[in-house]
N, C-alpha and C positions, 0 to 999 in steps of 0.2 A: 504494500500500500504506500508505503513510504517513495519508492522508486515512480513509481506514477504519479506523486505526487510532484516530485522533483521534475519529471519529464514534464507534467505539463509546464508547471512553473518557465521552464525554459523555452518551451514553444511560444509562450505569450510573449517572452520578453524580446526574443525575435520579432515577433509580428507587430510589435508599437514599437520596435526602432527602426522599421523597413521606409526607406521613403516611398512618398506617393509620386507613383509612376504615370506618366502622358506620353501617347505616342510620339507628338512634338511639343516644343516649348508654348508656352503661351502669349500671346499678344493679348494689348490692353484694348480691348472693342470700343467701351463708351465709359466715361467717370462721371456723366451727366454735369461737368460744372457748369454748364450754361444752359439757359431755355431757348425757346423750347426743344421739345423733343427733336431729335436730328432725323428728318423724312429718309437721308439717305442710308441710314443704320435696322432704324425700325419700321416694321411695317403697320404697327399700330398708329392712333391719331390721340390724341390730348381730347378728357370727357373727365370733367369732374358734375356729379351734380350731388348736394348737399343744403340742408337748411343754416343760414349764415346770417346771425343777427338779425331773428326774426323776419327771414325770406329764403325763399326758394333762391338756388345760385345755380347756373347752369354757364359752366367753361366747356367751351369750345375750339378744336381749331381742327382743321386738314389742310391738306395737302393737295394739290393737280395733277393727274397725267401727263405725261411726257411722252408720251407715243406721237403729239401733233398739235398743228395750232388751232385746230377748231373743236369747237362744243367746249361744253362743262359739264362738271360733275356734281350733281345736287347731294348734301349730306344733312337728315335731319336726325335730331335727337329729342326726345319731348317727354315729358312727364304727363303721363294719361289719365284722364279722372276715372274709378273703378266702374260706373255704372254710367256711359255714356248717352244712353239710350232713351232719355227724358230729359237730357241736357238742348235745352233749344237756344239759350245766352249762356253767356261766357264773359266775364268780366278778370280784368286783375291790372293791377299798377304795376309799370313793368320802368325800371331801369337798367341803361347800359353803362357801365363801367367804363369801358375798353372795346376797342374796334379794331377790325385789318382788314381790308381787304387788298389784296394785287392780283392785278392783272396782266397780262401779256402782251406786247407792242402789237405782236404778227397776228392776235386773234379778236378779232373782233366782240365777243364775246365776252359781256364783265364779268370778275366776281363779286361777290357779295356778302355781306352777313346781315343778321337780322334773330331779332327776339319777335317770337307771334304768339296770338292766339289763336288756335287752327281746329277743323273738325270737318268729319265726312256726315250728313244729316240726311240724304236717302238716296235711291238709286234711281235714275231713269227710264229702266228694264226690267233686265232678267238679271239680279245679282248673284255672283257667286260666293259661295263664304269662305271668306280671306281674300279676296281678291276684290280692290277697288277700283276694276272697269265697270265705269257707268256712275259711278259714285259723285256725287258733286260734294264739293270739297270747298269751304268759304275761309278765309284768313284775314289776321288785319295785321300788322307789325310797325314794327320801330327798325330801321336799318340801314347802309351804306355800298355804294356800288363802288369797284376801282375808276370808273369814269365818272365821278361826281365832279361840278366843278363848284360845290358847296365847299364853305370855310371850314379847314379842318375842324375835326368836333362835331360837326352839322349831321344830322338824321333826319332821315326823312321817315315820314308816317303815312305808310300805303295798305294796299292788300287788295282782296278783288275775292271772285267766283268762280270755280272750272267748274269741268266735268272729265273726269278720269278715262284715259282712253286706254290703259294699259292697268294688267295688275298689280303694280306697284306705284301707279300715279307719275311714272317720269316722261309719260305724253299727255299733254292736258289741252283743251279747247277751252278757250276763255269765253264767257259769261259775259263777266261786265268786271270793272277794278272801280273801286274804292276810291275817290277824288277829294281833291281839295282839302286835304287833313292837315296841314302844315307841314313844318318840323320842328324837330328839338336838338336837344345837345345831349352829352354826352354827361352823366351823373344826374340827369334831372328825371324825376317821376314823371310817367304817362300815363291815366289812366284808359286804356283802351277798354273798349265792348265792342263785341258779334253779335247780333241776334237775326237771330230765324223765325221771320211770320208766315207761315204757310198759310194761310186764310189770304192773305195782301200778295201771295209768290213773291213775296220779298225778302232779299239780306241786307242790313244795317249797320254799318261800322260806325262806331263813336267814339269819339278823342275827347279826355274831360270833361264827358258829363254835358258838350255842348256844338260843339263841331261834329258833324252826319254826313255820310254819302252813303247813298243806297244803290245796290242792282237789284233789279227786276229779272225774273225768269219765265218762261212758259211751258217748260216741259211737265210730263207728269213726276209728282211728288210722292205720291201714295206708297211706295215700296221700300222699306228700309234699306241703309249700306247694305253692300257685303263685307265691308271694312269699316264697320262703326267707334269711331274714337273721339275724344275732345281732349285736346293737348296744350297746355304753356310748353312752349319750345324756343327752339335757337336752332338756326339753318345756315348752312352754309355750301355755295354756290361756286365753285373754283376751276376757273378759266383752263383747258388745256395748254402748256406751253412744250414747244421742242425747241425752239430757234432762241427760246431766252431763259432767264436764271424759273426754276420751279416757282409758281405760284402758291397763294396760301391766304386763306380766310379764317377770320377767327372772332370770337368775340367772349364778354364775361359780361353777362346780364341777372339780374333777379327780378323777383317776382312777387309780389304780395297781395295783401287782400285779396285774395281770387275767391269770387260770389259766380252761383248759377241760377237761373228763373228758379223762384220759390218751388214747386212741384218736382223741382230736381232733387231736391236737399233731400239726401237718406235722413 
């Protein structure tokens, strides 16, 4: 017993003073000392969302393809309300912190970012479930194109009406857009609303409780999404480039008070 006890003893002491072996030496990949994330290392994108001093916070950025100088790349991320499906308004005070967007010499094409409040509220058809072809789809937002020739800091406050030509909504037919909402700046409260009068076939964007623009529709109403959601979000829009330095949109916005039509409220 004694003997086994000593051979192991010596096996172990072996085995924790053996170095740790690698086929080759190692190189240093990324030490992160600088922001943001380096597109050319990682193939992930910057997404923080968190409640920050009594508000929703939604960080964002990506990145553009490099394969060519046309189109873009639509990227949303959104915090969903649980039971969308009685939600016909949508309210909440949204500010933006910080903004980027750039664009590409060669591509016509801006990018963009933007904080909205967004939802899909029925289908024009035959909908399919998970799939939002046919879905009309209304938004209103706070946000910044690479071709603005507003004074840095300037947001503008848009949004509009599709209807979904595809199942993930990246082909859309425009409705009618959202006019004459001003802009703001950059750290200032907005409180935007959406609402949906299906009796009027109207959608209503409202900036502060007093600035309106409304679209008008006339297709049929009566059929729920196949993709039914109501979302505060942050979207970003990023120009393809080949002929020049990668493009990249980004933004840090929050969110509060967010209120739905009374008959929504669980």
């Amino acid at each position: 017993m004694k003997s086994l006890i000593l051979i192991s003893a010596a096996t172990a002491a072996v085995l924790c003073s053996s170095p740790t072996w690698a086929l080759e030496s190692f190189a240093s990949y990324d030490k992160f000392n600088a922001a943001p994330i380096d597109a050319s290392k990682w193939a992930s994108f910057e997404r923080v969302r968190k409640v920050k001093a009594g508000t929703l916070n939604h960080i964002q950025r990506d990145w553009g393809a490099t394969q060519s100088d046309s189109g873009a790349q639509g990227v949303s991320f959104g915090t969903s309300i649980a039971d969308p499906s009685r939600v016909t308004q949508l309210k909440a005070t949204v500010k933006v912190g910080s903004i980027e967007a750039i664009g590409c010499s060669a591509n016509p094409t801006a990018s963009s970012a933007r904080a909205r409040l967004i939802g899909t509220f029925f289908n024009t058809g035959a909908p399919t479930s998970g799939s939002m072809q046919g879905d009309v789809l209304a938004q209103v937002w706070v946000g910044r194109f690479s071709n603005s020739v507003d004074a840095p800091g300037t947001l503008q406050v848009g949004g509009g009406v599709f209807v979904c030509q595809n199942s993930d909504c990246s082909v859309t037919t425009a409705v009618g857009t959202f006019t004459n909402l001003g802009t703001t700046t950059l750290n200032q409260n907005v409180t935007l609303q959406l609402e949906w009068d299906k009796a009027a076939k109207t959608f209503t964007a409202v900036r502060d409780g007093s600035t309106s623009s409304s679209v008008s529709y006339t297709v049929s109403d009566n059929i729920a999404p196949g993709n039914s959601f109501k979302q505060v979000a942050t979207r970003t829009d990023i120009a393809a480039c080949l002929s020049g330095p990668r493009t990249t949109a980004a933004i840090d916005a929050t969110f509060d008070n967010v209120a739905v039509n009374k008959s929504a409220k669980p």
